[in-house]
N, C-alpha and C positions, 0 to 999 in steps of 0.2 A: 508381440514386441517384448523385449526382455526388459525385467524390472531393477537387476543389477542391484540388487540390497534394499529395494523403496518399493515394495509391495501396497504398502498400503494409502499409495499415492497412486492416483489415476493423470495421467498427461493432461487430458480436457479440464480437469478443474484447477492442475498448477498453472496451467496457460490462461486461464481466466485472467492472473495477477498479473501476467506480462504483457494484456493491456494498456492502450489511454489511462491514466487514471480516470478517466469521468468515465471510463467503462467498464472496469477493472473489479474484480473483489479480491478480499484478502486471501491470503493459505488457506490451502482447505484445513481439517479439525483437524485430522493427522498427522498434520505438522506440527502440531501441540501436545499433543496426549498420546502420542504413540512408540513405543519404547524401540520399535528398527526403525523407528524415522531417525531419533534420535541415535540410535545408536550408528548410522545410516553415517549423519553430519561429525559426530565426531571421528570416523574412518577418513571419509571425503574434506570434511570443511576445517576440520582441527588439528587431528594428525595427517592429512594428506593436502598439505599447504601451508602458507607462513601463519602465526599466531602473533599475538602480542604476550610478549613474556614478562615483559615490564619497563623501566628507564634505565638508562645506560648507567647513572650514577650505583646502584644498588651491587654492580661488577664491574664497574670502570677501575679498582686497584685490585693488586694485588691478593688473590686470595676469598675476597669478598666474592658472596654467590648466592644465588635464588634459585629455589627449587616451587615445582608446578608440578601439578597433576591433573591428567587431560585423556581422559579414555580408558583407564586402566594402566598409562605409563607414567611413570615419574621422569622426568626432564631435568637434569640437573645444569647452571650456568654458571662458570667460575672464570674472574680475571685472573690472566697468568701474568710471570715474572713484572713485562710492561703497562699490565692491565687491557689488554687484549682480550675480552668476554669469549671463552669456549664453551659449547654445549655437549651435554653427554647425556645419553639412557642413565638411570643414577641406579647402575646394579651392577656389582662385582663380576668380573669375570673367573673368580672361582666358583661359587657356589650361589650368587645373585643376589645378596644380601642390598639393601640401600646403603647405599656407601653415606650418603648425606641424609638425614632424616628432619631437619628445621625448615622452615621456611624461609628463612634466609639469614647471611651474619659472616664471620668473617672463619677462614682455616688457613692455618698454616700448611698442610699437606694434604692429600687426598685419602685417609685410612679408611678400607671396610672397620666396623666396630665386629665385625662376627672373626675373621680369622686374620686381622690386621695383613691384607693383600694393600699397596700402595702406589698410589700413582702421582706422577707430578700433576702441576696445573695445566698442561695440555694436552693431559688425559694418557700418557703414555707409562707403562707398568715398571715402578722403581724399584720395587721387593716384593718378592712373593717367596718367604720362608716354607723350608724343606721342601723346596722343587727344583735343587741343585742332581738330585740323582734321577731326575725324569730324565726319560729315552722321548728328543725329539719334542721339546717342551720352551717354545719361540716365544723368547718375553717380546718381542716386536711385535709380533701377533697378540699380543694380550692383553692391549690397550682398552681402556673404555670403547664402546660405540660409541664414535660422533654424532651428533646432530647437528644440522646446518644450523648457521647462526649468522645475524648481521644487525649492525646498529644503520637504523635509517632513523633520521630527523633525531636522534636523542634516545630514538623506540629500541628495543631489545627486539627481535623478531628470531620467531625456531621453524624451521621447516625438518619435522619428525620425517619425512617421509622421503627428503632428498631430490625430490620429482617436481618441485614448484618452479617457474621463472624468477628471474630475477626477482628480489624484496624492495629494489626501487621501483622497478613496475607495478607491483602489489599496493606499495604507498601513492605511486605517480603524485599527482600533481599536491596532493596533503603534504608534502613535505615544504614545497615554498610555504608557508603558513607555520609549519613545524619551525623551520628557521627564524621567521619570521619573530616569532616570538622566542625563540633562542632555545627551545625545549632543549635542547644537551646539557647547554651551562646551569638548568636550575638542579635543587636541590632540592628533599623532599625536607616537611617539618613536621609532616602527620601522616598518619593512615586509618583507617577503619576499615571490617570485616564484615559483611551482612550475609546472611545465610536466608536466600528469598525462595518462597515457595510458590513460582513460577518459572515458564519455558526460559531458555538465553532469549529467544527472539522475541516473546513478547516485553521484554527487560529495553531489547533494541526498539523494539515499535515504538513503545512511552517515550523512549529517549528521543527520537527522532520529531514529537509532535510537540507544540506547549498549548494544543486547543483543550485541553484539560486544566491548565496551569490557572485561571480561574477561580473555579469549585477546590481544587485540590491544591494547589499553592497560593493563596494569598500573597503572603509574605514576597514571595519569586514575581508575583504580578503586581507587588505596589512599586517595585526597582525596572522591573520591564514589562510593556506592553506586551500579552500573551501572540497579536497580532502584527506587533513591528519585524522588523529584519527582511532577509531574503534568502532565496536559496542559493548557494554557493555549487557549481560544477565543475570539474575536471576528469582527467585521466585517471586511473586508480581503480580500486575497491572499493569506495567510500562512499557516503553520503554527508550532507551538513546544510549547517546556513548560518545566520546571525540573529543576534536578538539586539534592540537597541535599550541602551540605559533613560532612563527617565531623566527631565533636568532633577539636577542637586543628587544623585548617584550615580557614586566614581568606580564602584566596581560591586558586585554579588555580594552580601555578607550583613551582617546585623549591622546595628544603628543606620539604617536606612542607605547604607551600604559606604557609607563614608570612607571606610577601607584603612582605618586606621589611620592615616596619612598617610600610606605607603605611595614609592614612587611609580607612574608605570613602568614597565618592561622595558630597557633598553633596544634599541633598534626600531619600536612603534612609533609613528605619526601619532599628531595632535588628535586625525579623526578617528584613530583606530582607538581611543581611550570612551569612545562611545558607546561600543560592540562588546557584545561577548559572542563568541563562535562556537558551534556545536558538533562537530563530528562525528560519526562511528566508519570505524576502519574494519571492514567483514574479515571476521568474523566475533572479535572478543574485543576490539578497543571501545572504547569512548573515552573522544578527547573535548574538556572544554577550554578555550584559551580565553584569559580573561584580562583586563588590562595591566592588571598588577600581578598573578599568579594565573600558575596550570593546573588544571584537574582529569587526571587520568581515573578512569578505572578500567578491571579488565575480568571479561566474565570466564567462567570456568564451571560448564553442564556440571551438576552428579546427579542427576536424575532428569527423567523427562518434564517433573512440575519441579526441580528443584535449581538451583544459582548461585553459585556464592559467588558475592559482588567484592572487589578487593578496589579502595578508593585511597588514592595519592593526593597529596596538596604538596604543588611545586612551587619555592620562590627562586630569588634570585640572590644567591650567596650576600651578597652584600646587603641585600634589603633583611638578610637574620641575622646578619650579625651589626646589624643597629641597635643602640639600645631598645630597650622595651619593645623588641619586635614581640609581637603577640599573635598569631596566624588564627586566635580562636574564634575571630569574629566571621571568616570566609569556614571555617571547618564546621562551626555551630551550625549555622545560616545550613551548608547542604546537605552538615548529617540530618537536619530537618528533615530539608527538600528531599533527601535520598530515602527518607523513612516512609514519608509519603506515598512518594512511587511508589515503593513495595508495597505497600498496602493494595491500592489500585490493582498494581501486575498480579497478586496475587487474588483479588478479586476478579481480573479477567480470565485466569487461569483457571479457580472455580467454575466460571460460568462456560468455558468452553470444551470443561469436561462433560458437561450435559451432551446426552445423546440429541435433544434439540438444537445444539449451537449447529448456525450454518456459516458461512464468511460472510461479513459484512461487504458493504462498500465501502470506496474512499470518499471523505468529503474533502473539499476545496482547499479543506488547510491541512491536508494529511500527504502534500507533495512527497517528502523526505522520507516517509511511512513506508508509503509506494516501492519509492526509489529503495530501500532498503529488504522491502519485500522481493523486488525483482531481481536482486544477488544474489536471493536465496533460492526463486523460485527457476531459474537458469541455471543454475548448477541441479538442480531435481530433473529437471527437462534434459541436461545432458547424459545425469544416469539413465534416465528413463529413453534412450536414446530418441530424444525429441528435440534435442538442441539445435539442430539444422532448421526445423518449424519457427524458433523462434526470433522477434526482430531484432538488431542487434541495438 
């Protein structure tokens, strides 16, 4: 049977994971520690399908643009004239120079810095100096490469590859939730950068469980019960569930989560100011929706133990431009929680570089774990042409 880029995966032990959960073990090691697994996923799972690239707000005008790097390609995103978000390969069609080198901010035109070749904002070549006496030299032809692009729920999404379905099929049913809480209209007031020294998936797994949140977040377990909520299902790529607020805490965040005053979210019920909701959208989102604010992050491999975690705090325009809006108290509180995790993911990473690590099993409260593992482990099963074995 042909292994199609995933050598160092055997089908019997990925099929283990697409199990019962109460039957089930985790990836096998090589999905951890093995540099063509990875390199495998970002072919298949990053560049060969939709990603998360980021919120609409960051390219919804004019000019404004975010750039990513995801495999060895650089992705460039720019709103044009109407702020209409386009995506592009970010390299010159003279000589392949980055046309955009920041990670994101605002431009008036499109110029390589290497031989000032220019394009407008969508992506079609305005100037290309002393190539008026080329034989048969199509500035039509000489546009950026596109990359597919589409704003679902508020989300930026890139499909490098051109070959994925729809990106509302991708999101499916996470977008009523998406709306729900208005993800487009907010805006961001912070970010942070973490550079973690573990796999993206085991970054997903942590995210996916709070039976750790205990021993390892306190502070996260005096506002929520590590065992309240539920699991949430739909159509989609995704996974999630809820977590319930303790009485006298009105949303995630210090002084025992008071939330400043802030109002909740427009369009939420009375009971929805109870919950916080957990997401991950396969392959790079995590979304959390919280009563008063959003938190996105979005993972981005550079190595097979390495992550860097890029983390958003979204409000709601009017709730920053109140006076004494103050977002430190929700940013504080998870640059904690988010430092935490790393710690942990990167102590699992350790441990399962040992030539002993085998896969565990799932316990009772590792539902969403599972569920996030068998995304992963289904798309390995259909390179390893075993996807017809498995149940759907």
């Amino acid at each position: 049977m042909a292994d199609r880029g995933l050598p160092a995966l055997r089908v019997e032990e990925v099929a283990r994971t697409c199990r019962a959960p109460e039957q089930a073990s985790m990836l096998p090691r090589a999905a951890y520690v093995d540099e063509r697994v990875l390199q495998w996923e970002l072919d298949e799972l990053f560049l060969g399908g939709w990603i998360a690239a980021g919120h609409v707000e960051q390219v919804g005008e004019r000019g404004r643009f975010l750039t990513c790097e995801v495999g060895g390609e650089g992705i460039l995103v720019v709103g044009d004239d109407a702020g209409v978000p386009h995506a592009f390969h970010n390299t010159c069609r003279h000589r392949g120079a980055r046309i955009v080198d920041a990670p994101e901010g605002r431009v008036r035109r499109l110029q390589c810095p290497y031989h000032a070749w220019c394009y407008r904002l969508d992506g079609s070549l305005s100037s290309a100096p002393y190539t008026d006496g080329l034989v048969d030299f199509d500035r039509a032809s000489s546009a950026l490469h596109g990359v597919r692009c589409e704003v679902v729920g508020g989300l930026v999404l890139l499909d490098a590859s051109g070959r994925a379905g729809p990106a509302g099929e991708h999101v499916g049913d996470l977008v009523a939730w998406l709306q729900r809480y208005g993800v487009r209209d907010l805006r961001r007031a912070a970010r942070r950068t973490y550079q973690v020294g573990a796999n993206w998936k085991v970054i997903g797994e942590n995210y996916s469980e709070c039976l750790h949140c205990p021993g390892v977040h306190p502070e996260l377990n005096r506002l929520s019960h590590f065992l309240s909520g539920e699991t949430l299902e739909g159509a989609g790529a995704w996974c999630g569930g809820s977590m319930t607020l303790r009485d006298g805490a009105a949303t995630m965040g210090r002084e025992n989560g008071h939330g400043q005053g802030r109002p909740t979210l427009a369009g939420l019920e009375p009971s929805d100011a109870a919950h916080v909701l957990y997401f991950l959208l396969l392959p790079n989102l995590l979304v959390s929706l919280h009563p008063d604010y959003v938190m996105l992050h979005t993972l981005w491999p550079r190595a097979v133990d390495c992550t860097e975690v890029v983390c958003d705090w979204l409000f709601e325009p009017a709730t920053m431009a109140a006076p004494g809006f103050d977002p430190g108290d929700a940013v504080d509180f998870w640059d904690q929680v988010n430092r935490e995790d790393w710690r942990v993911c990167e102590l699992a990473q350790r441990g399962m570089a040992s030539r002993a690590f085998t896969p565990g099993r799932y316990t009772e409260q590792e539902q969403d774990v599972h569920a996030f593992d068998v995304m992963v482990a289904r798309r390995y099963l259909q390179a390893l042409g075993a996807g017809a074995a498995v149940p759907a």
